[in-house]
C-alpha distance (Angstrom), angle and dihedral (degrees) to the residues before:
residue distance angle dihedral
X1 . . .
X2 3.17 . .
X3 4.29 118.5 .
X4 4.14 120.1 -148.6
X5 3.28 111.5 -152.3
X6 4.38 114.0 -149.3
X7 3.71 106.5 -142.5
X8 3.81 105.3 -167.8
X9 3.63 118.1 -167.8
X10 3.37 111.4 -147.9
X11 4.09 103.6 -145.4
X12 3.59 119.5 -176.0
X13 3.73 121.3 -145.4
X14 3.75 112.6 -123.7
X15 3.84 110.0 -158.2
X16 3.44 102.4 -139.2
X17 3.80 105.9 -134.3
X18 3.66 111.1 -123.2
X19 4.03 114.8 -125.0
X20 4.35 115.6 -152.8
X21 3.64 122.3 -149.1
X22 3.83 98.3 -81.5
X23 3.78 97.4 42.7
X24 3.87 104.7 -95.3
X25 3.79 113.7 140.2
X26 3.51 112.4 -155.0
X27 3.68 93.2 -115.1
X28 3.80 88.2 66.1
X29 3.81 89.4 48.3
X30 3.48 97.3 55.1
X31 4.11 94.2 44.7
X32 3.84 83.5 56.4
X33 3.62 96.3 49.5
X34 3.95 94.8 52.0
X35 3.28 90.9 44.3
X36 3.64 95.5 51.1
X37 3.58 92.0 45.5
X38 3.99 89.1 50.7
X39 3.64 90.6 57.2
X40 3.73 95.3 42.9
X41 4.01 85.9 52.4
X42 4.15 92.3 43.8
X43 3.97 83.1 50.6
X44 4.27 94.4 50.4
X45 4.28 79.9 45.1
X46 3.83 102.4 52.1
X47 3.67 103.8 31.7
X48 3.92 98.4 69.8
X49 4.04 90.0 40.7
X50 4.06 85.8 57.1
X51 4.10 102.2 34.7
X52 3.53 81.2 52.6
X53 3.87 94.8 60.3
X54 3.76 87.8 56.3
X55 3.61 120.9 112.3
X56 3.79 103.7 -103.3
X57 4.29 122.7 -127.4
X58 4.18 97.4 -85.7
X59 3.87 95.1 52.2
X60 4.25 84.3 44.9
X61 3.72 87.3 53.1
X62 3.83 94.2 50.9
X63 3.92 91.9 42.0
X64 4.04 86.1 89.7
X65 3.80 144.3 18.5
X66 3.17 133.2 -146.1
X67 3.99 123.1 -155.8
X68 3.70 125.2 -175.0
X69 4.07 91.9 -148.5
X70 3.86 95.9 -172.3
X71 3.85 98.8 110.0
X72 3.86 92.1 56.9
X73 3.97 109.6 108.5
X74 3.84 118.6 -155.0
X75 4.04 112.4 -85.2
X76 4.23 86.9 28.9
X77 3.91 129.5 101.1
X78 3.93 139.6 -168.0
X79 3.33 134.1 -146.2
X80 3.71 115.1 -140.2
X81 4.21 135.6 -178.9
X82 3.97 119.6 -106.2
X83 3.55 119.6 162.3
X84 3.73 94.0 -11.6
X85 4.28 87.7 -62.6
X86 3.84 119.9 99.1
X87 3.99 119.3 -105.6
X88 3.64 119.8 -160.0
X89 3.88 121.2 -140.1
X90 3.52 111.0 -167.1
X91 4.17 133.4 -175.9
X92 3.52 106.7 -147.1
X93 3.84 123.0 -154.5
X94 3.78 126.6 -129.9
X95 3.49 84.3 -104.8
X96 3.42 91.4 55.7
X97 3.85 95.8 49.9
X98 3.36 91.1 49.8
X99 4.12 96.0 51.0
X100 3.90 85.4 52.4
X101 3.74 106.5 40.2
X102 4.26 82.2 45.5
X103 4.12 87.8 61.5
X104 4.40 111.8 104.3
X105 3.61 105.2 -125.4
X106 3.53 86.7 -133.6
X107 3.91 90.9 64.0
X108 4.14 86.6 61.3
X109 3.83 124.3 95.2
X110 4.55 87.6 -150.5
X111 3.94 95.2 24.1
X112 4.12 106.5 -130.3
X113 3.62 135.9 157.6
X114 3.64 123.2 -148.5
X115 3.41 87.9 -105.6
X116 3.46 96.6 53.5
X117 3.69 88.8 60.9
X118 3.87 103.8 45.1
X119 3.85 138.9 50.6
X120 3.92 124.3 -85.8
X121 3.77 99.5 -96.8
X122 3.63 99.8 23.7
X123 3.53 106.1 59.1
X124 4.13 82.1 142.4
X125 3.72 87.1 69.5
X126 3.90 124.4 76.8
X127 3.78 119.2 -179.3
X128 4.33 107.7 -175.2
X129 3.84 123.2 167.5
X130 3.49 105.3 -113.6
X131 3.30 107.1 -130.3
X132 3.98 123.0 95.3
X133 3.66 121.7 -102.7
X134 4.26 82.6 -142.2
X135 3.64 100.5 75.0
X136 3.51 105.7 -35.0
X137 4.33 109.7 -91.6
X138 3.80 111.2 137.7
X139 4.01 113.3 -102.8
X140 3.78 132.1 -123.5
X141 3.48 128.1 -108.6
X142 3.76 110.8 68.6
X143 3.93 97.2 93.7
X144 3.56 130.0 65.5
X145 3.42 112.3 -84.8
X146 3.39 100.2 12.6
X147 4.03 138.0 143.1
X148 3.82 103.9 -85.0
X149 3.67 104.4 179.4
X150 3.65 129.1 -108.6
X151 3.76 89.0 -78.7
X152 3.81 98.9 59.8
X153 4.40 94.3 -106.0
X154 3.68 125.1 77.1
X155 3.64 131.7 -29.9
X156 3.82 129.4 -152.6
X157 4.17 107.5 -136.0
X158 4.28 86.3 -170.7
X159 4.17 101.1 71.3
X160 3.98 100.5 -13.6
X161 4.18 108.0 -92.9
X162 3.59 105.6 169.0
X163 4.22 113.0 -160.3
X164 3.91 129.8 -161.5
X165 3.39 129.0 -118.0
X166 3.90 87.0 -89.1
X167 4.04 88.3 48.6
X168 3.62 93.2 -105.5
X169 3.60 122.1 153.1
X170 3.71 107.9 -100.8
X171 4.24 110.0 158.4
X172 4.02 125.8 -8.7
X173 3.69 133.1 60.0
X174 3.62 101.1 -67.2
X175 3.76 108.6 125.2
X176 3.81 97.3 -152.4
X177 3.47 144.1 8.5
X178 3.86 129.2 -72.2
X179 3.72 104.8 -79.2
X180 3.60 123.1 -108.0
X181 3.78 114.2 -145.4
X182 3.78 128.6 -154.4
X183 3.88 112.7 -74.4
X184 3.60 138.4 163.9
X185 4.04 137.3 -170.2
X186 3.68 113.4 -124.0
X187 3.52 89.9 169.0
X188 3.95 136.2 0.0
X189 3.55 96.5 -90.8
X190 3.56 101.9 19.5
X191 4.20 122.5 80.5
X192 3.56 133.3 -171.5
X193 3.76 111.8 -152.7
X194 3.75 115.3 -157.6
């Protein structure tokens, strides 16, 4: 008897990668393309989760005020609204300049000048949150008629801090004095606190 023997031959088909005219296999193309498309994906993902950290339009309106300052005489003072706490814009007199540039620095609790405490050019302008640096109740001295403290400024009715003309901490428990808050002068009556 006589045995056949099958031989198979096992043949693998290569596919032959196709080449275009500027040397891009298709392979390449399509890595590029699901890449791209990941990215474009990750994009439409992550934008909305970081917009949304973003402060939204009301808080931007209340990052600044603006304050047309025109209608302030010398020896009179404002109060204004910045980030819901109340600012005081004062216009000193010469008088007043003169009290609070003759102070020693070494009679201050938070040594200041005047000019350490008002813009280049408009030393007669003083712009102070109002809002004591004791415990936080708004001082006297920005209205007509009011309390201004034994040294002619502001005066805190809650525990007794009395401020200078300059709103430096003269008397009381206040540990510093009245903060001044970031302000610029876009015109010469008109300021933009913050």
């Amino acid at each position: 008897m006589a045995t056949s023997t099958d031989t198979t031959v096992n043949t693998t088909d290569v596919a032959a990668e196709t080449v275009g005219e500027d040397g891009v296999r298709r392979r390449d193309f399509i890595n590029i393309a699901a890449v791209s498309a990941g990215g474009v994906g990750a994009l439409a993902v992550v934008y909305p989760l970081v917009s949304q950290m973003a402060p939204s339009k009301d808080v931007l309106a209340e990052s600044t005020t603006e304050l047309d300052i025109s209608a302030i005489q010398p020896g009179q003072a404002v109060k204004a609204v910045f980030r819901k706490q109340p600012v005081f814009v004062r216009m000193l007199t010469e008088a007043e300049i003169a009290e609070a540039d003759a102070v020693s620095l070494g009679d201050l609790r938070e040594p200041e000048t005047l000019a350490d405490r008002t813009l280049e050019g408009h030393e007669n302008v003083l712009v102070t949150m109002g809002v004591c640096t004791h415990l936080g109740c708004v001082p006297l001295g920005a209205a007509e008629g009011e309390n201004k403290g034994e040294y002619g400024g502001y005066f805190c009715p809650c525990h007794g801090s009395h401020y200078d003309t300059a709103g430096r901490i003269r008397k009381g428990p206040a540990p510093t004095n009245l903060v001044v808050p970031d302000y610029t002068f876009t015109t010469d009556t008109t300021i933009v606190i913050g």
